[in-house]
C-alpha positions in Angstrom: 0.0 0.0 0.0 1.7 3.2 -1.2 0.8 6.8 -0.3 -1.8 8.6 -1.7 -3.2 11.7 -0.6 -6.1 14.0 -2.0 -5.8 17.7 -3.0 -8.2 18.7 -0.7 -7.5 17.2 2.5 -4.7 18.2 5.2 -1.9 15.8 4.6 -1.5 15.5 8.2 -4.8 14.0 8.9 -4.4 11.5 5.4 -1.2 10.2 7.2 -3.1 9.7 10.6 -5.6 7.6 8.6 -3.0 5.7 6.5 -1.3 4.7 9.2 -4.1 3.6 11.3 -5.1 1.4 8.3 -1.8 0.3 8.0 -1.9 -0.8 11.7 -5.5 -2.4 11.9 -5.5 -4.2 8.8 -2.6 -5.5 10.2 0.6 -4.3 8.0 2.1 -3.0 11.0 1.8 -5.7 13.6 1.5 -5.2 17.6 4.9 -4.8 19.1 6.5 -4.0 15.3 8.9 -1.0 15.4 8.0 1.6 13.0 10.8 3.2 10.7 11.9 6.8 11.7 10.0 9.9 11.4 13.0 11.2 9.0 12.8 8.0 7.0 8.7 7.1 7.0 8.7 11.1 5.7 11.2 10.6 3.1 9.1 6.9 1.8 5.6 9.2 2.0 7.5 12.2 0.0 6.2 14.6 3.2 8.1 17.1 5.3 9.2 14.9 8.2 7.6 17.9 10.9 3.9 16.6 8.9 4.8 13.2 9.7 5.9 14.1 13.5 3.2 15.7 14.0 0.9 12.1 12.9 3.0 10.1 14.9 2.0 12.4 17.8 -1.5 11.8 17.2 -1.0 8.1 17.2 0.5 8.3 20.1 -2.0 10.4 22.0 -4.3 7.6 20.8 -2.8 4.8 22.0 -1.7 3.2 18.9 2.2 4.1 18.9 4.3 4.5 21.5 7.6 5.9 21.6 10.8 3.7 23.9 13.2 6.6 24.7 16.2 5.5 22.5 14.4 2.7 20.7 12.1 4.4 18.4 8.6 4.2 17.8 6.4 0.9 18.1 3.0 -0.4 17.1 0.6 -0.6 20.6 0.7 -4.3 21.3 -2.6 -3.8 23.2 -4.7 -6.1 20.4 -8.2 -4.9 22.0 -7.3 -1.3 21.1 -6.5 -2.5 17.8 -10.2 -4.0 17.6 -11.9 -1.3 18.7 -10.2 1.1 16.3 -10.9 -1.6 13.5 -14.5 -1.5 14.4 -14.7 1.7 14.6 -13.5 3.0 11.7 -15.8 0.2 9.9 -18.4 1.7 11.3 -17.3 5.0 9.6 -16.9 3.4 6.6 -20.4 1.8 6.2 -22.2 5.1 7.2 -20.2 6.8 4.8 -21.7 4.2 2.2 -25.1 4.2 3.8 -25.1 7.9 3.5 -24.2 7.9 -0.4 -26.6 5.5 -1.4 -29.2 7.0 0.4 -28.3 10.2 -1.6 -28.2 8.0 -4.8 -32.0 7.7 -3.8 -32.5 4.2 -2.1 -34.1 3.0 1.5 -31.6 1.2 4.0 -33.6 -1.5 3.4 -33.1 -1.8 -0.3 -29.3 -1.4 0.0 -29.9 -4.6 2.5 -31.3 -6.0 -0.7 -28.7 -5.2 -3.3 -26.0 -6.3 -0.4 -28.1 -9.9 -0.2 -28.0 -10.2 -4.1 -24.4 -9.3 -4.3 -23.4 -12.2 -1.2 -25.3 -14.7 -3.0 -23.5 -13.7 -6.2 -20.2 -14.3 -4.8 -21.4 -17.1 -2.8 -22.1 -18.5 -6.3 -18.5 -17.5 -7.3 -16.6 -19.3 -4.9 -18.3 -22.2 -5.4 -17.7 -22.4 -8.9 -13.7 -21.4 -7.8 -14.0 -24.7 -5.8 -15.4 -26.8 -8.3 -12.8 -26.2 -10.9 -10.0 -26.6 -8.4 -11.7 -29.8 -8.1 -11.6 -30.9 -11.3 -8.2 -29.7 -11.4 -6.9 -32.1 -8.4 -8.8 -34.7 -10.2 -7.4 -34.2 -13.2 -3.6 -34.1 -11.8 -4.4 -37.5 -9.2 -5.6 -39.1 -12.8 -2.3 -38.3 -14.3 -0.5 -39.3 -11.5 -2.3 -42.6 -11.6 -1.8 -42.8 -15.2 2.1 -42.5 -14.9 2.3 -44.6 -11.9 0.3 -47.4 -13.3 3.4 -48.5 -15.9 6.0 -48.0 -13.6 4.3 -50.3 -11.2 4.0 -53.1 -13.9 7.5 -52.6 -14.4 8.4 -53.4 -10.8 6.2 -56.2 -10.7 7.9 -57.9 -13.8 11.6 -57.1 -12.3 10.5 -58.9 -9.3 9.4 -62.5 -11.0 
């Protein structure tokens, strides 16, 4: 996942929210040290006071913590983690309820449209699942196939 920011946004609060994802989607890992402001600014193309300034926000919330010397680490606290994840889901699905409602439909027909699309990709992954199927049958036939004349061979050395 590379950086990208909008135009129209503060960069500082696009690098909170990158990082966050970074962290609850599990990139960065509890206990994981993070690379240094200097060098996490230089890989986002920001000024390194911008990126200071997110790492203090992370820190105020609990997700980063600074060891005097060390450097910066990912909270190993995994409940935080979870609520954060939750949280921002929550975001996330109220910023889609929200558009689709301005789009014009009910909560209860985007429940509908969500049903339709599950069952589509229920259908999908079945259909993945019976091809690999027939593919592990297909290679076990082959196998069986090659290892048929080898055994006959074996069975004629040994008479």
């Amino acid at each position: 996942m590379g950086w990208i920011f909008e135009q129209n946004r503060p960069i500082y609060t696009q690098l909170v929210e990158q990082l966050q994802m970074r962290i609850i989607c599990g990139r960065y890992k509890p206990g994981d040290k993070l690379k240094s402001v200097r060098e996490m600014a230089a890989e986002a193309a920001v000024n390194p006071n911008t990126m200071q300034k997110a790492f203090a926000e992370l820190e105020r919330t609990g997700l980063i913590y600074t060891q005097r010397t060390a450097g910066r680490f990912v909270t190993e606290d995994e409940d935080l983690i979870r609520q954060y994840r939750q949280r921002i889901a929550l975001e996330k699905i109220e910023e889609f309820m929200k558009a689709m409602s301005e789009m014009g439909y009910t909560r209860e027909e985007v429940m509908v449209l969500m049903e339709r699309d599950r069952e589509k990709s229920r259908a999908a992954d079945q259909e993945k699942d019976r091809t690999a199927d027939a593919r592990f049958d297909e290679a076990a036939r082959i196998d069986e196939k090659e290892a048929a004349p080898q055994e006959a061979q074996k069975g004629e050395m040994d008479l």
